[in-house]
LORORO-290544 format. One record per residue (C-alpha): residue number from 1; x, y, z; chain. Coordinates in steps of 0.2 Angstrom, whole numbers, plus 5000, padded with zeros to 4 digits. Layout:
BEGIN
[NUM, [X, Y, Z], 'A'] ...
***
This chain:
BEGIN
[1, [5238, 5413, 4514], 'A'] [2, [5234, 5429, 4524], 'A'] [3, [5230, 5432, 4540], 'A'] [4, [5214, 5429, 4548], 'A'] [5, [5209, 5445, 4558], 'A'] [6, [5202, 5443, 4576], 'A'] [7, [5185, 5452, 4577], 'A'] [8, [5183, 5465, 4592], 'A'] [9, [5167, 5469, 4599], 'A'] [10, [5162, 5488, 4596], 'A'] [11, [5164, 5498, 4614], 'A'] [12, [5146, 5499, 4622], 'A'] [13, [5149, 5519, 4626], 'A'] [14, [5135, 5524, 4640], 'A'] [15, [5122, 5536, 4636], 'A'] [16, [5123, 5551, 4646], 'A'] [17, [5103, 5547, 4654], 'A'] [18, [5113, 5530, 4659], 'A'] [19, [5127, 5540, 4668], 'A'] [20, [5115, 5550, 4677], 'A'] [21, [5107, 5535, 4685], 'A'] [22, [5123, 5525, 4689], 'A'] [23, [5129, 5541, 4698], 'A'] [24, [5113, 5544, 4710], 'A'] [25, [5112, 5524, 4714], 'A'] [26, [5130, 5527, 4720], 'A'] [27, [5125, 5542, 4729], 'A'] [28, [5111, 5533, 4734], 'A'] [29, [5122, 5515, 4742], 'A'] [30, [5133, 5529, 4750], 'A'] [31, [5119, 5538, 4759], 'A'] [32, [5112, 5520, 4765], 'A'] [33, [5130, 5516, 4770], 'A'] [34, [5131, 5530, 4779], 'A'] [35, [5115, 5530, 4788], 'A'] [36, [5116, 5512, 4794], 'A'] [37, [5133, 5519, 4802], 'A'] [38, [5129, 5531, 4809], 'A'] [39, [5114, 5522, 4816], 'A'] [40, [5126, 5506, 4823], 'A'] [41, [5137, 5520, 4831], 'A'] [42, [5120, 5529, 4840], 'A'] [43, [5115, 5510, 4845], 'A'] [44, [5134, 5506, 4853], 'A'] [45, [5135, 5521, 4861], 'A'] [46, [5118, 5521, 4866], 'A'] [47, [5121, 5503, 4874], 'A'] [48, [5138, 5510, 4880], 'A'] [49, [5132, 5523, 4890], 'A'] [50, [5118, 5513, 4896], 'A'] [51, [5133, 5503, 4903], 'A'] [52, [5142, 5517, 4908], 'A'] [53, [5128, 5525, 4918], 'A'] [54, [5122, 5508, 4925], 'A'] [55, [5137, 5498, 4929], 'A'] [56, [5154, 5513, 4929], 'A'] [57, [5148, 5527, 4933], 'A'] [58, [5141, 5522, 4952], 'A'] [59, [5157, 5516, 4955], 'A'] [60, [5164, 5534, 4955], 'A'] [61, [5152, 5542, 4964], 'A'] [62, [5157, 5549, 4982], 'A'] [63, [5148, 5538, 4995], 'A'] [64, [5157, 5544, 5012], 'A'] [65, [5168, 5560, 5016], 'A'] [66, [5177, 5561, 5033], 'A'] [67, [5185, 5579, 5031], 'A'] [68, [5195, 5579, 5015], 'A'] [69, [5196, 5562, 5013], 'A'] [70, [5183, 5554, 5002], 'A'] [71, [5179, 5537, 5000], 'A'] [72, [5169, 5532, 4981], 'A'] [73, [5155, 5518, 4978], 'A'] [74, [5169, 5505, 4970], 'A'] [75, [5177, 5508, 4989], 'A'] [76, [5162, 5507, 4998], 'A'] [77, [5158, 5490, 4989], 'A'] [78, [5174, 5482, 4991], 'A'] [79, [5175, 5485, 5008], 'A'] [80, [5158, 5476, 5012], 'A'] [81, [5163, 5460, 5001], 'A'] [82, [5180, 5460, 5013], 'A'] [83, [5169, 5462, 5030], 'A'] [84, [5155, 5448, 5023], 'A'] [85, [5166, 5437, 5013], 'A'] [86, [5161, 5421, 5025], 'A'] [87, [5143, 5426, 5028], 'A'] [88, [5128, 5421, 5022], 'A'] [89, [5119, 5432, 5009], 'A'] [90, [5105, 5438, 5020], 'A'] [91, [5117, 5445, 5033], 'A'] [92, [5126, 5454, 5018], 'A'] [93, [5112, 5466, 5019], 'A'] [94, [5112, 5467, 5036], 'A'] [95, [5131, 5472, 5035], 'A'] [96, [5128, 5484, 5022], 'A'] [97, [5122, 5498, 5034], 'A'] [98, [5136, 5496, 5045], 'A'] [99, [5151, 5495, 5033], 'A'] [100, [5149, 5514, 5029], 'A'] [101, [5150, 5519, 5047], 'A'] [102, [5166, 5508, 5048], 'A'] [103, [5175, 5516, 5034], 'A'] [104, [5170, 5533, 5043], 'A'] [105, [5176, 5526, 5059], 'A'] [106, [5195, 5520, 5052], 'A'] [107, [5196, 5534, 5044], 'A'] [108, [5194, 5545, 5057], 'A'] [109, [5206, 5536, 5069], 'A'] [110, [5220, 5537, 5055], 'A'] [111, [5218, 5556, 5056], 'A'] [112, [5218, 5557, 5075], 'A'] [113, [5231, 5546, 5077], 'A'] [114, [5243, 5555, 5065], 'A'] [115, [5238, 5572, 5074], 'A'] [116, [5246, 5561, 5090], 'A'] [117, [5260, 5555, 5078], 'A'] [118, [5257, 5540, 5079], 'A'] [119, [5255, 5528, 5061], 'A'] [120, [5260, 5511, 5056], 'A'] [121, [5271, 5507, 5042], 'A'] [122, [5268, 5497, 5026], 'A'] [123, [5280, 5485, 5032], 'A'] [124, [5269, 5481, 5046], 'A'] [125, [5255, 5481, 5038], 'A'] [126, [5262, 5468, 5024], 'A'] [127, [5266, 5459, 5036], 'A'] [128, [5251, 5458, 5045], 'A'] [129, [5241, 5454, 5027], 'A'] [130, [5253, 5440, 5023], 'A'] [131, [5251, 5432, 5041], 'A'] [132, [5233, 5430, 5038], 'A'] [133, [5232, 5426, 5018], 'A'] [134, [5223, 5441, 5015], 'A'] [135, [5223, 5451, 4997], 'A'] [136, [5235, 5462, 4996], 'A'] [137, [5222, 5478, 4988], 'A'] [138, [5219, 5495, 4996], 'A'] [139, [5203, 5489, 5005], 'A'] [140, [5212, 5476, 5017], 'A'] [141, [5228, 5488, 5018], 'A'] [142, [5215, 5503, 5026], 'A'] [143, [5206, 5489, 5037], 'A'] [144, [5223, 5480, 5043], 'A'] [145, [5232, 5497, 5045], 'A'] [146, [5215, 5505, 5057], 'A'] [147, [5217, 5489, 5068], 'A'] [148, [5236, 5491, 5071], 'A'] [149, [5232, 5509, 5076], 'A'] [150, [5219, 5502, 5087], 'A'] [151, [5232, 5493, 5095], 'A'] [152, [5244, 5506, 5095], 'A'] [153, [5233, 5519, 5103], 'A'] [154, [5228, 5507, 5116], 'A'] [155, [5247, 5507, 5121], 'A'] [156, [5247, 5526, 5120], 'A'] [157, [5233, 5526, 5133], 'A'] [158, [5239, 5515, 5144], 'A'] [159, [5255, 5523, 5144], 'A'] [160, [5250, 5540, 5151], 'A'] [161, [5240, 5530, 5165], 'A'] [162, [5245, 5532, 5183], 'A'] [163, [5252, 5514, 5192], 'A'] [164, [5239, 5515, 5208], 'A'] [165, [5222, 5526, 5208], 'A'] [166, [5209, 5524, 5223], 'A'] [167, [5197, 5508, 5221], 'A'] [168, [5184, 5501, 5228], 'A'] [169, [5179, 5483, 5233], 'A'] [170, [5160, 5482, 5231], 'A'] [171, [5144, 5469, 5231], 'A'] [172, [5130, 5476, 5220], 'A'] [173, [5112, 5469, 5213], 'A'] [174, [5097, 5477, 5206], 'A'] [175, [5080, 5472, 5211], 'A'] [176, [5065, 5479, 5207], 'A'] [177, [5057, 5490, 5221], 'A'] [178, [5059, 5500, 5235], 'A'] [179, [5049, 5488, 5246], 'A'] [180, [5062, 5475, 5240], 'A'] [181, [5076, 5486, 5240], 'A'] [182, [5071, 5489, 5261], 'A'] [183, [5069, 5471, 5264], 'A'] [184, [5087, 5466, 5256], 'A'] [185, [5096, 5479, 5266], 'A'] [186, [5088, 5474, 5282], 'A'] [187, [5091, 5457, 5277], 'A'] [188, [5111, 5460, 5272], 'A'] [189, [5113, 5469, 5290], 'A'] [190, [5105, 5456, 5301], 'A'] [191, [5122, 5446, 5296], 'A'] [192, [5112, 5440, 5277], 'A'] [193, [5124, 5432, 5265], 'A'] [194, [5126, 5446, 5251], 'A'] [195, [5128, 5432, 5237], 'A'] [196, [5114, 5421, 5242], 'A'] [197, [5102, 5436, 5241], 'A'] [198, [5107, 5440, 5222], 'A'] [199, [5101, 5422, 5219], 'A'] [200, [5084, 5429, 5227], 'A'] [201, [5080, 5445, 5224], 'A'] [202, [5091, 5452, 5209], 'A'] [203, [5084, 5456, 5191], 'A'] [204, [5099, 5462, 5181], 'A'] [205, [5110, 5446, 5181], 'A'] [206, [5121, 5456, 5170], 'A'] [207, [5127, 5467, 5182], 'A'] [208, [5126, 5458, 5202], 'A'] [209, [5136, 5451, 5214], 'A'] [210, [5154, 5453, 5219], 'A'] [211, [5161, 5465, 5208], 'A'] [212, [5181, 5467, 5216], 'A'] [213, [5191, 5481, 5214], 'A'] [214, [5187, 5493, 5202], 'A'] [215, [5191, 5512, 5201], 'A'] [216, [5174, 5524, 5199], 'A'] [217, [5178, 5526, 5182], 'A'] [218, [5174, 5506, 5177], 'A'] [219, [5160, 5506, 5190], 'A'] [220, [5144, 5500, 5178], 'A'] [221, [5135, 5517, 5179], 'A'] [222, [5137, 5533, 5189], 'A'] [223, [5124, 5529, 5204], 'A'] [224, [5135, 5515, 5208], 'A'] [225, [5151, 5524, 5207], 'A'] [226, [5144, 5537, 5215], 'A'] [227, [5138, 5525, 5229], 'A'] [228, [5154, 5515, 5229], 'A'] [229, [5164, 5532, 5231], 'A'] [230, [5154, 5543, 5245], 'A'] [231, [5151, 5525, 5256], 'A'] [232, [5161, 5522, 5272], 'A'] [233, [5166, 5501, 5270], 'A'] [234, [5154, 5492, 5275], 'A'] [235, [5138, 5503, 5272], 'A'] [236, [5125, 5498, 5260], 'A'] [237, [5115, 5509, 5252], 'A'] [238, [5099, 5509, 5239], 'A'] [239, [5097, 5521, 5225], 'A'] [240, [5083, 5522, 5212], 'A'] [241, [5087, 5521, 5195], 'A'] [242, [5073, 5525, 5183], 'A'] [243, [5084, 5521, 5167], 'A'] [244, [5090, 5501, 5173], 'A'] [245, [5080, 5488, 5163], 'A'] [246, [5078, 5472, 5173], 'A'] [247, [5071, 5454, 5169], 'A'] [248, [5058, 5456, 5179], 'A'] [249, [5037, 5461, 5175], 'A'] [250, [5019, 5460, 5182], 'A'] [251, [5005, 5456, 5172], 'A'] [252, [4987, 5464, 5175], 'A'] [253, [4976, 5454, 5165], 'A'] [254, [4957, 5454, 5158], 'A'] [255, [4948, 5441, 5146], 'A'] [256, [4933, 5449, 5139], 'A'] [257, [4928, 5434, 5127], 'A'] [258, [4931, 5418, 5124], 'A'] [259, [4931, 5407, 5106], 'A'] [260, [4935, 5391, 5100], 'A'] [261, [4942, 5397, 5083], 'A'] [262, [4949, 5414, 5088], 'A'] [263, [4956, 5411, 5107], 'A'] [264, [4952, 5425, 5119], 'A'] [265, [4948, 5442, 5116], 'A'] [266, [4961, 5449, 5129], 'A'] [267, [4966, 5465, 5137], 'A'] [268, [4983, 5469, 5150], 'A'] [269, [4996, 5479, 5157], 'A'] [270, [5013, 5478, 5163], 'A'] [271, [5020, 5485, 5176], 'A'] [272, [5038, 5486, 5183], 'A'] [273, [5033, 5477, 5199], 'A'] [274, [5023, 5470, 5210], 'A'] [275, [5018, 5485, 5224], 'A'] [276, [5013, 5493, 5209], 'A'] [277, [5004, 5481, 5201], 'A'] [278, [4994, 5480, 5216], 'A'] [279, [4991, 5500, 5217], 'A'] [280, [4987, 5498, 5199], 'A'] [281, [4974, 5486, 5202], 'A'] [282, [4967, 5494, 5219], 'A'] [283, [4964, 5509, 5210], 'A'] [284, [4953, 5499, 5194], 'A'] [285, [4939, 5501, 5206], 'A'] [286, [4937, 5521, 5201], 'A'] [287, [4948, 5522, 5187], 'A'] [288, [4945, 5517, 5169], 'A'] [289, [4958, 5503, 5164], 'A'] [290, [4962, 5511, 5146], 'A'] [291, [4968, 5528, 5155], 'A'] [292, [4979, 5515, 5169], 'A'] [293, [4983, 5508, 5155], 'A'] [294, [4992, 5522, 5145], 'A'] [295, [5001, 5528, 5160], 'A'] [296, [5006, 5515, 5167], 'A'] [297, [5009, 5501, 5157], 'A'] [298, [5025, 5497, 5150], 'A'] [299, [5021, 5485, 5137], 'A'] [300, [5019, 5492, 5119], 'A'] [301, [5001, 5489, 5119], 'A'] [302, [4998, 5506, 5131], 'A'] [303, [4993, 5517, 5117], 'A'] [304, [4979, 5507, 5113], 'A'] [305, [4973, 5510, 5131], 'A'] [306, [4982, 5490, 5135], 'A'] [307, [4968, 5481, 5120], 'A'] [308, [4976, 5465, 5115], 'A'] [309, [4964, 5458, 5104], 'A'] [310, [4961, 5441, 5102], 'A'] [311, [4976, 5432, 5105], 'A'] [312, [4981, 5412, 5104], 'A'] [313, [4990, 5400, 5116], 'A'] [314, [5009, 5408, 5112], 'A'] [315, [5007, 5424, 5103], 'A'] [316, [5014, 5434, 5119], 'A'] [317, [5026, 5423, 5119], 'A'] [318, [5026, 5421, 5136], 'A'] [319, [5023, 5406, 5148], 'A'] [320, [5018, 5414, 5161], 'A'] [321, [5006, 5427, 5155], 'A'] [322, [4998, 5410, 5144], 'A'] [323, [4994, 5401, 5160], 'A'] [324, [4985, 5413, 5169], 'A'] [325, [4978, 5424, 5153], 'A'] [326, [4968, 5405, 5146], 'A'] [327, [4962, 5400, 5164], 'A'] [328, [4955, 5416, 5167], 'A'] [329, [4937, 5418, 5169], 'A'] [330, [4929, 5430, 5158], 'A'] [331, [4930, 5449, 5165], 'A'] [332, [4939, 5444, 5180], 'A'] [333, [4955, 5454, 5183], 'A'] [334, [4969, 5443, 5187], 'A'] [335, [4978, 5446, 5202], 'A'] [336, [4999, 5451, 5199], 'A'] [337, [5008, 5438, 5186], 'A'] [338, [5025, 5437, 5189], 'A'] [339, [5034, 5436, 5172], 'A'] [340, [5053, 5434, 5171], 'A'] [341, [5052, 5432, 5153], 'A'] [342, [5048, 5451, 5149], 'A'] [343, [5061, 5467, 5151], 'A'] [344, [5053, 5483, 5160], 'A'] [345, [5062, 5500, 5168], 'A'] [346, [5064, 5506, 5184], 'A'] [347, [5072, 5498, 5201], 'A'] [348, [5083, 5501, 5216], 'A'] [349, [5103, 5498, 5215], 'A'] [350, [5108, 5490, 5234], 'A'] [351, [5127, 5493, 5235], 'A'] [352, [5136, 5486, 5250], 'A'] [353, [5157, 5492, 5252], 'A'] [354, [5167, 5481, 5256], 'A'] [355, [5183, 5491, 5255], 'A'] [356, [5191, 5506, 5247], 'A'] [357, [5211, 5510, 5245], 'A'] [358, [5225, 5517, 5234], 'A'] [359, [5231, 5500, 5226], 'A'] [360, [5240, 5498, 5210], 'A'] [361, [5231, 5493, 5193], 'A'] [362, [5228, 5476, 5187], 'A'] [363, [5231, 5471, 5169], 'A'] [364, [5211, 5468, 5168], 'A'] [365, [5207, 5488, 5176], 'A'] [366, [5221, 5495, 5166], 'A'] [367, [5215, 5488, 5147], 'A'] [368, [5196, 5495, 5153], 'A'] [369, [5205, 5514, 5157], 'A'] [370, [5212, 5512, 5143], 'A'] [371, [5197, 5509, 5134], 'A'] [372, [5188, 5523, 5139], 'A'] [373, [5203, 5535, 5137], 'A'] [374, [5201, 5530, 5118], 'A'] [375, [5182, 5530, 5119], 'A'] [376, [5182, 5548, 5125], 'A'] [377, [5197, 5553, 5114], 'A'] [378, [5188, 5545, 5100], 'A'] [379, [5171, 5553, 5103], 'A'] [380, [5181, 5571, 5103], 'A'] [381, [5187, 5568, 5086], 'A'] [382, [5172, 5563, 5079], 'A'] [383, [5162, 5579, 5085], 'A'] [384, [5177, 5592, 5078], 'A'] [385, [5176, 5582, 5062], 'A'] [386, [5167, 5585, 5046], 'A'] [387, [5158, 5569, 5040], 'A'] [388, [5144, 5567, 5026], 'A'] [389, [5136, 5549, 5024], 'A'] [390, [5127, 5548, 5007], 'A'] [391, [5123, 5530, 5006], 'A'] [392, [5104, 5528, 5007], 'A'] [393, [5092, 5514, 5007], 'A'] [394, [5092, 5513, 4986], 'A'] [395, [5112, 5515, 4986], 'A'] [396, [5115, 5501, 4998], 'A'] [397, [5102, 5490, 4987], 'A'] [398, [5114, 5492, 4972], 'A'] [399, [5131, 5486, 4982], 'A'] [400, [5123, 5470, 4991], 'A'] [401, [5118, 5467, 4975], 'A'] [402, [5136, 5471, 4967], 'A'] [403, [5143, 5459, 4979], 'A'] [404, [5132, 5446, 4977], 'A'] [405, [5134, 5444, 4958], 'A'] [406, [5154, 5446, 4962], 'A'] [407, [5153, 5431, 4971], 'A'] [408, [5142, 5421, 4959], 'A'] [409, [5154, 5425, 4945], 'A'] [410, [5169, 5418, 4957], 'A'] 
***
């Protein structure tokens, strides 16, 4: 019996129209293959640079440049999140115009001090980073290391001071006019007890009283040290000085209207005290109040000739100007209001010397010379330096809001 033979299917062989086609489709997926990747390469890269130019980039960019020494965004933003890591996101902004002046100001004391030779090593300041927790990163190494050569340069200072220097024992007190001034020194040399006047008459309780032994150089400004150091012991002295600020005011005051709703329609003046709120108010009679106003007051209303507007119980914030301004009768000028609530310029220094001798430095007088030996040798470095700030409003913006998303994401 033979063999049955399997049948083959004939070969379906293209036609060469058929061939043409299937090459340009091919052509044709490759082209669309190509295009789309071309296209996903122009979207990533188009995304990447966005990132790149939005979120690297800055971070490279030279903020601060203290002689060669430059400091870059990244730097910038690293060292405000270590100086407002504990504080409240609206002091971050506040910080953030400070922080570049800080970096400035390390930075120029490491220079300084290593023209004096003096450094600090890493040990120390691993040590120093350890001891309070800190991250061990660049930004804390620069802020621990300018604080040890703070310290070190406070000992350098105090090392070339002298063991005694000439001082003086004085009694000080600012008040607010030469009539006052006359009457407290008249007062102190009728046998008047120094200390209980302060509690009368002075205006400046930051600086009065007793204020022991100090050299000229610590005396609180040059009028007093000048005093303090030409006086014989036991002289007292006055001397005007148009820069002090006191605690101290005098109101000159006119309601021109009166309205339930609105409160009064007010104008004022304030003057430094009370001789020359009186002169002041002698001299309305002839004088217009708007020109009195603009050259004698010393409240920010003086360029619009003293005009208040109308104003409500509080709005001055003051008590005393309240009580007198609402009681007022309409255009009456109100006699002299004695404000302590308000700051204005101008009074008289009465310095009494008690002493004055060679005597040896305390610990207190020997860290303030210090202090301003540093100041002024600080002050010198920073004029023969080189120094360019280019943080502005817009850049500042961008790093408080760096740090604040860093320390959502943490």
């Amino acid at each position: 019996m033979s063999k049955k033979q399997k049948r083959t299917k004939p070969k379906h062989i293209p036609t060469r129209h058929q061939v043409s086609r299937w090459q340009r489709q091919a052509r044709i997926r490759r082209i669309i293959i190509i295009v789309a990747a071309v296209f996903l390469a122009g979207i990533v890269g188009w995304v990447g640079y966005g990132y790149y130019n939005d979120r690297i980039q800055p971070l490279h960019e030279t903020v601060v440049e203290v002689n060669d020494v430059s400091f870059d965004m990244g730097y910038y933003i690293e060292t405000l999140a270590a100086y407002t890591k504990d504080m409240e996101p609206g002091q971050v902004n506040y910080m953030a115009s400070l922080v570049a002046n800080q970096i400035v100001q390390d930075e120029i004391i490491r220079q300084g001090a290593n023209n004096l030779g003096i450094h600090v090593t890493d040990q120390e300041v691993s040590d120093k980073i350890e001891e309070n927790k800190l991250p061990d990163n660049k930004v804390y190494q620069d802020i621990i290391s300018a604080g040890l050569i703070r310290e070190k340069l406070m000992e350098h200072f105090d090392s070339e001071l002298p063991d005694t220097m000439e001082q003086a024992h004085i009694q000080t007190m600012l008040v607010e006019s030469k009539q006052v001034a006359d009457e407290v020194i008249a007062k102190i040399e009728g046998g008047g007890n120094f200390t209980a006047l302060v509690d009368q008459f002075s205006c400046q309780p930051q600086v009065e009283g007793d204020l022991a032994w100090l050299p000229q150089e610590l005396m609180p400004n040059t009028l007093i040290g000048e005093a303090a150091f030409s006086l014989e012991p036991g002289k007292v002295s006055k001397t005007y000085d148009e820069a002090a600020t006191k605690d101290i005011g005098y109101w000159l005051i006119e309601v021109r209207d009166k309205d339930e709703q609105k409160g009064i329609n007010t104008r004022a003046m304030l003057l430094g005290n009370k001789t020359e709120a009186e002169e002041v108010k002698a001299d309305l009679a002839s004088e217009n109040f708007t020109a009195l106003a603009k050259e004698y007051s010393q409240h920010n209303s003086k360029d619009n000739g003293g005009e208040l507007g109308w104003l409500k119980q509080g709005d001055m914030n003051s008590e005393a100007f309240d009580e007198a301004a609402f009681s007022l009768p309409i255009n009456e000028m109100s006699e002299p209001i004695k404000d302590e609530s308000v700051q204005t310029e101008g009074g008289y220094w009465i310095v009494k010397v008690l002493a004055r001798e060679d005597r040896e430095l305390g610990e207190e007088v020997r860290r303030g010379l210090a202090q301003e030996a540093f100041s002024e040798w600080y002050k010198e470095q920073q004029e023969g330096s080189i120094i360019n700030n280019y943080m502005d409003e817009e850049k500042r913006a961008w790093a408080v809001n760096r740090v604040l998303k860093q320390r959502t994401a943490s």
